[in-house]
N, C-alpha and C positions, 0 to 999 in steps of 0.2 A: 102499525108501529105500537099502538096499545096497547094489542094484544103480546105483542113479545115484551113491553115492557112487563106485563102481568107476570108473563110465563116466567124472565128473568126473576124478578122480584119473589116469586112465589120459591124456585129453585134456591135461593139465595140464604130465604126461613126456615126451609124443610134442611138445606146444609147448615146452617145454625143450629137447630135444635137437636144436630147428630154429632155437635162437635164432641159432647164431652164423651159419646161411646167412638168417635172412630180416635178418639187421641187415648183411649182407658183400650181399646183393641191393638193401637200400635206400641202400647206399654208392655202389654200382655205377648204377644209376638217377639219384643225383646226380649223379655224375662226368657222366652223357649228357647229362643235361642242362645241364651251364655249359660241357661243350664246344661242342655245339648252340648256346648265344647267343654263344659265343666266336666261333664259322662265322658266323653271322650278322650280327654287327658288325662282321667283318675286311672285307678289300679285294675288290671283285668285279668281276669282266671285263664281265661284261654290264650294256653301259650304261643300263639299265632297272631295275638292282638298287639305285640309291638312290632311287628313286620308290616301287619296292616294298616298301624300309626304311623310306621316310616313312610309305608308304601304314600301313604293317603298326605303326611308333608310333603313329599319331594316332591309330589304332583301338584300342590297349591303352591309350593317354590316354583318350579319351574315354570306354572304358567299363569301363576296369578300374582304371587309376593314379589318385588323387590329384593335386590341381592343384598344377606345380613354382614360380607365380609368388607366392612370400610377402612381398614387397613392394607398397605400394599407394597410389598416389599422385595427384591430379588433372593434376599439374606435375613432371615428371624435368627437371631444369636439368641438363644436361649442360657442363659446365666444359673444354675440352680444354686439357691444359696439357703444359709440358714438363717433366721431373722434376727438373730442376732449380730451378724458380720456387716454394719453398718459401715464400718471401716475398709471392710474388703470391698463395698460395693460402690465408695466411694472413691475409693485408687482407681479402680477401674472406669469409672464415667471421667477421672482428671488425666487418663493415660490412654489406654488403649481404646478407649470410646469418644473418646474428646471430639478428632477430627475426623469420623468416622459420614461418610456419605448418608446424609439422611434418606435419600432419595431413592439409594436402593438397600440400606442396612437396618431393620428395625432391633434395637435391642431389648429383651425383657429379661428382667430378674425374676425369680419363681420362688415365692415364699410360701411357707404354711404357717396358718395362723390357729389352727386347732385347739392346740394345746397352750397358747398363752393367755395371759391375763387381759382386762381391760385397758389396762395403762400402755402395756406392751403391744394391743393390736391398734391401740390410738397410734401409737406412736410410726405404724408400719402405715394406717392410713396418710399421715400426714406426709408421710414421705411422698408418697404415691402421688399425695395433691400437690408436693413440690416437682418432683422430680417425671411424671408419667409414664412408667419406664417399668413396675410392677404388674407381674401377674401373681394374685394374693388367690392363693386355695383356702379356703376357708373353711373345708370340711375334713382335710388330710392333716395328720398328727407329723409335728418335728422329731424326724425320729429314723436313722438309718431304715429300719423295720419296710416305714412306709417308702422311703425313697422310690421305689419302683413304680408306684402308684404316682407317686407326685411328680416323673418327669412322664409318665401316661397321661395325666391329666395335663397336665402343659401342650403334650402334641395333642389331643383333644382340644384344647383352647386356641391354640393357632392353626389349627385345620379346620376351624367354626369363624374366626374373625380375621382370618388373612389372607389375602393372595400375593401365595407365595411363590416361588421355585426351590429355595433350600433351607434348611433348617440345620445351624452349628449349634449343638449343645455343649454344651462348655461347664466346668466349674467355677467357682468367684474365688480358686487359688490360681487358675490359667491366665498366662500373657497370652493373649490372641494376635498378629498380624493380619486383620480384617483386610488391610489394601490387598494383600497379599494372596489371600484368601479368594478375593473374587478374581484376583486377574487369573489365578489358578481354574475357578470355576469355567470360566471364557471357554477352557479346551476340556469338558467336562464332559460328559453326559448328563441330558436335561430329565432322565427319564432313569427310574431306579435304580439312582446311584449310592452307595451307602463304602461312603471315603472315612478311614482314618488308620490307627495302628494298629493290626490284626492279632489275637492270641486264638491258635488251635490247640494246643497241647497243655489248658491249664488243669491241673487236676480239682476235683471239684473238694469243694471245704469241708471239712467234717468238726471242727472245733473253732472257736474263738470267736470274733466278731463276724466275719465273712460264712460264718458255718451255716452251709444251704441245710434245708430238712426240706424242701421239696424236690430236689430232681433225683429220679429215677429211672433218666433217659438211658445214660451210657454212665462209665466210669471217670470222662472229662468233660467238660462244658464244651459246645460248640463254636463252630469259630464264632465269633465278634470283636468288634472295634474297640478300646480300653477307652475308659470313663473319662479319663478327661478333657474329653474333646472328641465331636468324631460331627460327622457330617450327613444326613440325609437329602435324598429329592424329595420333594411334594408326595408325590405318585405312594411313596413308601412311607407317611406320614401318614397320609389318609388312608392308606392300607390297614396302618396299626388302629388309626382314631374310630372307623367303622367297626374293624373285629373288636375292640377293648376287650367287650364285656367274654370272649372266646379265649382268652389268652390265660394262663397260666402261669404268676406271677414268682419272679425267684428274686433270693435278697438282695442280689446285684442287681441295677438297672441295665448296666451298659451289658450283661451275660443274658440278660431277659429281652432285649432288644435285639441282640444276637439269634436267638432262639426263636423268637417271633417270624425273623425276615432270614431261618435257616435254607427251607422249602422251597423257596421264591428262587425265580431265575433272575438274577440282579448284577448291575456290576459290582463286586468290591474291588475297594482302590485301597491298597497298602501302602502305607506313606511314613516313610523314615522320617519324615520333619516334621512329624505329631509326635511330639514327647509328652505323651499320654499314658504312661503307666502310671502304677500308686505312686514311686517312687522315681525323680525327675533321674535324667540318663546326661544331665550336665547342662551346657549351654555350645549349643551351634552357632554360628550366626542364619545357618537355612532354616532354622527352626520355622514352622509357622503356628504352632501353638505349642504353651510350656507350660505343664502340671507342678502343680506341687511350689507354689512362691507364693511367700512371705509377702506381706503388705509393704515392705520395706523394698523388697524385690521384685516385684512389681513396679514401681517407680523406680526403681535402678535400672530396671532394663528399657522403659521407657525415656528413661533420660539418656540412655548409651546410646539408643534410637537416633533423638534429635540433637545429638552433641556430636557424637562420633558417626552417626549414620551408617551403624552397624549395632547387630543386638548387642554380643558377649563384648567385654571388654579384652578379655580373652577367651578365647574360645578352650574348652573342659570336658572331657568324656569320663562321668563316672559311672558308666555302665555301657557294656557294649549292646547294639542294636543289633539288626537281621533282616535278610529281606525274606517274608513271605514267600514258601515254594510251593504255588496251587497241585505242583504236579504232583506232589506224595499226599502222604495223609494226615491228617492233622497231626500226631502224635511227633511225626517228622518232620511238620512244615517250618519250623520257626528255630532253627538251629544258631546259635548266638556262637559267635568266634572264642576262640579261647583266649587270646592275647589279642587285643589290638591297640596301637599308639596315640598313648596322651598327652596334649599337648602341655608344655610348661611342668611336665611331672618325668622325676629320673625315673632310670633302670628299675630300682628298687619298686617303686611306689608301683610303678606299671606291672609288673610280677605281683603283688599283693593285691592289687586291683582288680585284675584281668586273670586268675586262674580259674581252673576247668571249674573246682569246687565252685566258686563266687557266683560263676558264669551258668548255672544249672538254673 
């Protein structure tokens, strides 16, 4: 017993008088190691070292990390707006987002704060601290230009922190019917859906605000869904969110989102009750989303909602509609009627309304 006492006691001095190198060697050990991930996060010549940085995350996701997406939703409405429409985006969380299902609806507004001032991006944080309901880019410029970029980086931000199923991108001028929405989704496909109002035949822009100076594909833009409003699955989010940096950016988002998801074998779903042109096609009561309203109008149709339990108060066609025909070619798919009947509007008004000219 002595003896091991000794032995003990002796092991005890000789570990003492090693502490201050084995605690200066586990110092030293650290320091290798956050320079080592430092090396490996920095910038690399060889153009195979971000495949090899992806490769080498998704291998310590999948079998070491914790899953990063703590959000969980059947529905991400995406909202894109400008930071300035405080007012717009305020109609919208007192109308059509009010009674919206938490459970399976997340909504985000999508600002850019690039190009404002201090006062003006306090003022977008604080919202965000009141409301939580912002996804703020804080590298992308307010600015048609960028548009395309900024509803790219949104599907990049909800394909990184959400699980999701679908994704409505919307503008903060659209009435949305969210209930309507998902009980639509139910008979859906869960799997490379991309729902809304189709244009094949649009000629592509050569002048004025819309004027493309990149495509050199063909003489019209490909099909896709009109901007204000349209609908994706998961599957075709993370499609877009993985290739980003592959894509080929045009001044329309909703014509570049088209073009992205040409290729793909997918379903598109053409839907007469997306009033998602630039310019709205009137008031249906089928509608399930409606471009182009006023802040005034927006709470007018929301209240026609809960008072009359019907959108329009009267229902109005100022422009006629078309069903998508997959079986010709684009140029011929989307043939609009020359006359069709308005309601509450005479003889006259409907011939001024509804000729061939108007209707091209």
């Amino acid at each position: 017993m002595v003896m091991l006492h000794k032995k003990s006691s002796y092991l005890s001095q000789k570990l003492s008088r090693h502490a201050f190198v084995i605690c200066l060697g586990g110092l030293f050990f650290t320091l290798v190691i956050l320079v080592f991930m430092t090396v490996c996060n920095g910038p690399c010549d060889d153009k195979t070292c971000a495949w090899k940085r992806s490769e080498s995350k998704m291998f310590w996701k999948e079998n070491f990390l914790p899953a990063s997406k703590n959000l969980k939703a059947k529905l991400v409405v995406l909202i894109i707006s400008n930071p300035d429409n405080i007012h717009e985006r305020d109609a919208i969380r007192e109308t059509w987002l009010k009674d919206t299902d938490t459970n399976s609806v997340l909504p985000k507004f999508v600002v850019s704060t690039a190009s404002l001032d201090t006062d003006h991006r306090d003022k977008i944080n604080r919202e965000e601290l009141v409301h939580k309901d912002l996804i703020i880019l804080t590298n992308i410029m307010e600015s048609y230009q960028d548009l395309t970029n900024k509803v790219l980086q949104a599907f990049i931000w909800i394909d990184r922190h959400v699980d999701f199923q679908y994704v409505l991108k919307v503008d903060d001028d659209s009435y949305v019917r969210v209930s309507n929405i998902l009980a639509e989704l139910q008979h859906k496909s869960k799997d490379r859906l991309y729902w809304g109002f189709f244009d094949g035949r649009a000629n592509v822009k050569t002048s004025g605000k819309w004027r493309e100076g990149n495509w050199n594909l063909c003489d019209r833009y490909l099909p896709y869904a009109r901007g204000g409003g349209y609908v994706l699955s998961s599957d075709l989010v993370q499609f877009i969110a993985i290739n980003h940096e592959l894509f080929q950016h045009y001044l329309s988002e909703d014509v570049s989102v088209g073009t992205w998801l040409a290729p793909l074998k997918i379903n598109r779903h053409h839907d007469q009750n997306f009033d998602t042109e630039y310019i709205s096609r009137g008031c249906l009561n089928t509608y399930l989303i409606t471009h182009k309203q006023s802040v005034l109008k927006l709470r007018e149709l929301n209240n026609n909602l809960l008072t009359l339990g019907r959108l329009c108060k009267d229902e109005v066609v100022l422009r006629a509609s078309y069903e998508y025909d997959w079986n010709y070619p684009p140029s011929k798919c989307c043939i609009r009627p020359e006359k069709v009947p308005v309601p509450n509007l005479g003889k006259k008004a409907n011939n001024m309304l509804f000729s061939k000219s108007h209707l091209k």
